[in-house]
Structures are given as C-alpha cells and as structure tokens.
C-alpha positions as CSV (number, residue, x, y, z in Angstrom):
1,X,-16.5,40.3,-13.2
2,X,-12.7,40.3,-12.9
3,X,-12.6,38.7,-10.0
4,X,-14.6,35.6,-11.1
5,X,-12.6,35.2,-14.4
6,X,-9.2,35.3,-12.1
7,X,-11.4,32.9,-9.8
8,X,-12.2,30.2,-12.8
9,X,-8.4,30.4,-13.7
10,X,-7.3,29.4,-11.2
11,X,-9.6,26.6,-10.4
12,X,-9.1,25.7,-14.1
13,X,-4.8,25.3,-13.1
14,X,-5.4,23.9,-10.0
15,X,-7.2,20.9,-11.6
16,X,-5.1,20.7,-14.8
17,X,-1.8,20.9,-11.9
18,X,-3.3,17.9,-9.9
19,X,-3.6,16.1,-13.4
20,X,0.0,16.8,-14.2
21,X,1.5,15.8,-10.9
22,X,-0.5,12.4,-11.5
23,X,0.3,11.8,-14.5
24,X,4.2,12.4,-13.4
25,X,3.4,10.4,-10.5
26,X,1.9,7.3,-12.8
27,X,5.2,8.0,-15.2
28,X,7.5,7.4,-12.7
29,X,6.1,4.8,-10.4
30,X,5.4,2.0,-13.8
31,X,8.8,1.0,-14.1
32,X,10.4,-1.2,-11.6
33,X,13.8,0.2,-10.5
34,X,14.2,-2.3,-8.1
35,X,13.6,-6.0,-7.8
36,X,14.5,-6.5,-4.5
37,X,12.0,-4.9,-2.8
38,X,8.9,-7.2,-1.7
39,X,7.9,-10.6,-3.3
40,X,4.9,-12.6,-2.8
41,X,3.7,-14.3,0.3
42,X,2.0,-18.4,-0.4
43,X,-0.7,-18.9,1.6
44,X,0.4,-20.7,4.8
45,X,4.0,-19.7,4.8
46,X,5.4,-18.4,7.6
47,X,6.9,-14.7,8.1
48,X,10.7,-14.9,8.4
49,X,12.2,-12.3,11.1
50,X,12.9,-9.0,9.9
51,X,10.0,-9.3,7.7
52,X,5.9,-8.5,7.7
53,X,3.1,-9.3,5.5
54,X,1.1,-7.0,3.6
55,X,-2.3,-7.2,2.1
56,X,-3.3,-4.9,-0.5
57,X,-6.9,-4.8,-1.4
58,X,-8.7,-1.8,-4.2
59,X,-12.5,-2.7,-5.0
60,X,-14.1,0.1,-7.6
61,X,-16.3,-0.1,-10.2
62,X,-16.5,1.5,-13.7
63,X,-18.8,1.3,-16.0
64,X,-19.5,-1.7,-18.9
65,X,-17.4,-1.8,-21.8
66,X,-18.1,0.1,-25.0
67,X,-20.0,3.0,-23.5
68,X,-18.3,5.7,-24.7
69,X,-15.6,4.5,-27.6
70,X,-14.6,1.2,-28.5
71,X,-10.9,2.3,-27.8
72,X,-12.2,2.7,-23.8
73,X,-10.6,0.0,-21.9
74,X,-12.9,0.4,-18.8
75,X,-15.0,-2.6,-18.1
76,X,-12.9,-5.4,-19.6
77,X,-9.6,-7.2,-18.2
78,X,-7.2,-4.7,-19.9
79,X,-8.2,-2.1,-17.1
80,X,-5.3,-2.4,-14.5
81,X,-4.3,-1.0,-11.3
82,X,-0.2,-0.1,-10.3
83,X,0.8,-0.8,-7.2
84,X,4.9,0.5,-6.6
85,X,6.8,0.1,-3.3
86,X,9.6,1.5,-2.9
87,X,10.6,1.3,-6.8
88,X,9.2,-2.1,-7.4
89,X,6.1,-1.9,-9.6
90,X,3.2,-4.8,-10.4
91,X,0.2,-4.0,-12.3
92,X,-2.4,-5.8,-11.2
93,X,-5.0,-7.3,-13.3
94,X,-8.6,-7.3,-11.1
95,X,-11.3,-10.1,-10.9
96,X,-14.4,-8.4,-12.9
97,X,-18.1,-9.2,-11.8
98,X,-20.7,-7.9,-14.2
99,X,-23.3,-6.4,-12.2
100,X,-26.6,-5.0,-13.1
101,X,-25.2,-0.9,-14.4
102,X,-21.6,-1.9,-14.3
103,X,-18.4,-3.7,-13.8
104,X,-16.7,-4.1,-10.4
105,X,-13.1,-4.8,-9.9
106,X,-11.3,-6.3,-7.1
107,X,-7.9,-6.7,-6.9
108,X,-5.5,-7.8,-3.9
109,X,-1.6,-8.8,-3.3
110,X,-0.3,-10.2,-0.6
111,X,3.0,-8.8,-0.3
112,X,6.6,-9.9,1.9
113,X,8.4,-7.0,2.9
114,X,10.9,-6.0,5.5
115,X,10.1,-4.0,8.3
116,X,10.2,-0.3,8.7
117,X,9.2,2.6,6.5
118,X,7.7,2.1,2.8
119,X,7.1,4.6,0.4
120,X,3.5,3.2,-1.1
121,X,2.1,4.8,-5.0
122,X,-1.1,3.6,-6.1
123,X,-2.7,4.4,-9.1
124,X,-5.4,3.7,-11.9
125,X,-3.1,4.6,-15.1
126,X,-6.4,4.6,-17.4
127,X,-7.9,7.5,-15.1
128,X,-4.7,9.2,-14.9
129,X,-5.4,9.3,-10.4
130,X,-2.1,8.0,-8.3
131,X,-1.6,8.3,-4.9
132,X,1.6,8.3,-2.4
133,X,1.8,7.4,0.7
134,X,4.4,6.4,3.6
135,X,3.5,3.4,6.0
136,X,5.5,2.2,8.2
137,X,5.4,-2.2,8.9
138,X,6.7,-3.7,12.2
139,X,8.3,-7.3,12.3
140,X,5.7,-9.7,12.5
141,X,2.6,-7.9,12.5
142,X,0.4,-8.0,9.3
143,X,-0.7,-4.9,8.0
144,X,-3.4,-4.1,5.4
145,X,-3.6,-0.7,2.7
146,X,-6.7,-0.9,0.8
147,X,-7.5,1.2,-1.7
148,X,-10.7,3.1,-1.9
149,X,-11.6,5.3,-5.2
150,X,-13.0,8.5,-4.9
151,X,-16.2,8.8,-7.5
152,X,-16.8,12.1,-9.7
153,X,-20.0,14.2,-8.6
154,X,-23.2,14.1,-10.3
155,X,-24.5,17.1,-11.5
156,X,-27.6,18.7,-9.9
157,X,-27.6,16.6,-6.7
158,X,-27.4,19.1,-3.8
159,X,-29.4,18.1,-1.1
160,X,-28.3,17.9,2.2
161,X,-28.2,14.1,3.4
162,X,-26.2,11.2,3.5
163,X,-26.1,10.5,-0.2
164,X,-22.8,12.1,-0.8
165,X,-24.1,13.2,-4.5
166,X,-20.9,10.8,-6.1
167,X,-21.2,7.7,-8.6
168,X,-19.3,5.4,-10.1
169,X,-20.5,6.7,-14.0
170,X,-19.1,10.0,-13.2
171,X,-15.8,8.3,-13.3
172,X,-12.8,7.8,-10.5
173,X,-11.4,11.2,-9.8
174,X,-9.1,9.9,-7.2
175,X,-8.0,7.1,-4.6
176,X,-8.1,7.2,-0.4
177,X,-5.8,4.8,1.3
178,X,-7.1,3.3,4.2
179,X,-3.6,1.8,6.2
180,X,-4.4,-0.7,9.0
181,X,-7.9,1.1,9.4
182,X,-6.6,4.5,9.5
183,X,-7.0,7.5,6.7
184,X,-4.1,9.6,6.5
C-alpha cells in the first residue's frame, strides 16, 4: 500500500512539474526581446543571401465555444497560438472552420530568417502546452516546422489497434514538432 501511495505522488509531481515548466516556458517566450530576429516573407519575393525561408504550419482542433464556461475561449478567434524564435514572439490568430463536433484551427507564418541555428518555442498559452526546439536553416533552402498537438486520452478505450484511444474533446495535452519531415 505504501508503495502505490509513493507511486501516485510522484506521478501526481511529475505532471504538476511538466505543467510548471510550461507555464514558465509560455511566461518567458510571450514577450519579444528582440525585434530583429525574423520578419515576414511576401509571396514571390526572393530570398536574399545569408537568409532562408521558413514556413510554420499548427492545424488542431478544440471543441465549439461555450461548452464548458462562457469565460472558455476555445472555439472562437480569441484562441491563439505563440510562436518565439530566438526572443521574437508573434501570436498568431488561426483561420477557424466549424465542423460537424468542433472547431479546427490552422494557422501558418512564413518567416525570413538568417541562416544557422534557431532556438524555436511553440505553444498554446490557453492549454498552458509549449514546446522548444533547436533547428538549424541553411542559406537558401526552405525549411518547414509544423506543429502537431498531442490529444488527451479517452477513458476506457484500451483495445489494441490503430485507434490510438486520443481525441480532440479530451483537450491538447501537448505539441510534436515535425522539422523538414523529421520528429525530434
């Protein structure tokens, strides 16, 4: 009996540690530091040397507004998602599409940066998940990070398939980032 209540405890601290080191994450990756850092890239334009292009792309989906209080901003255009490189923050606002049990987001930023190493945060302030992550650009290739979100389990489903037992209603517990086609 011991053992399992020293087992819950620290499952229970590991969670509330990942929560905390996200929410210091999101804390200190929403304030630009810099300004210099990347700027946008009009369609057509051509890459100057020394520079790459970037495209950042997140698609998730929540669930419709009002579900669960009328102070919950998931589902309308409030819900936002931070994108910081390298001390240079943007929230980006999504395009919504109201499907049949929900609302799905997709967001994107084409970004000019220079080339080399980039320390990259991602996160979804509202669901208190970040992510960080180093990529490294080379002069005059594009390069893509998209954002994938990591769904909460559903209770009861453990059958072994494919269905990965996961879903959007159980809300985003966390973010993958996918650079150039490649996981970390």
């Amino acid at each position: 009996m011991k053992r399992l209540k020293l087992l819950a405890l620290i499952i229970i601290l590991t969670v509330l540690s990942g929560c905390a080191e996200s929410s210091a994450l999101i804390r200190a990756s929403s304030t630009s530091l810099r300004t210099d850092v990347f700027g946008e890239l009009s369609s057509g334009s051509p890459v100057p040397p020394g520079f790459t292009k970037m495209r950042f792309a997140a698609t998730l989906k929540t669930h419709k507004p009002g579900i669960y209080s009328a102070r919950d901003i998931h589902g309308t255009p409030d819900y936002k998602l931070l994108l910081n490189v390298d001390g240079q923050a943007v929230l980006l606002q999504g395009t919504l599409h109201l499907e049949s049990d929900g609302i799905r987001y997709m967001f994107s930023k084409d970004l000019l940066l220079r080339a080399g190493r980039h320390t990259v945060v991602v996160a979804l302030p509202e669901d208190e998940v970040a992510v960080k992550r180093e990529v490294t650009l080379v002069e005059g290739e594009a390069s893509s990070l998209i954002a994938e979100p990591v769904y909460g389990k559903v209770p009861g489903k453990r059958r072994p398939s494919a269905y990965s037992g996961t879903s959007f209603e159980e809300g985003i517990k966390g973010i993958r980032l996918k650079f150039n086609d490649r996981y970390n």
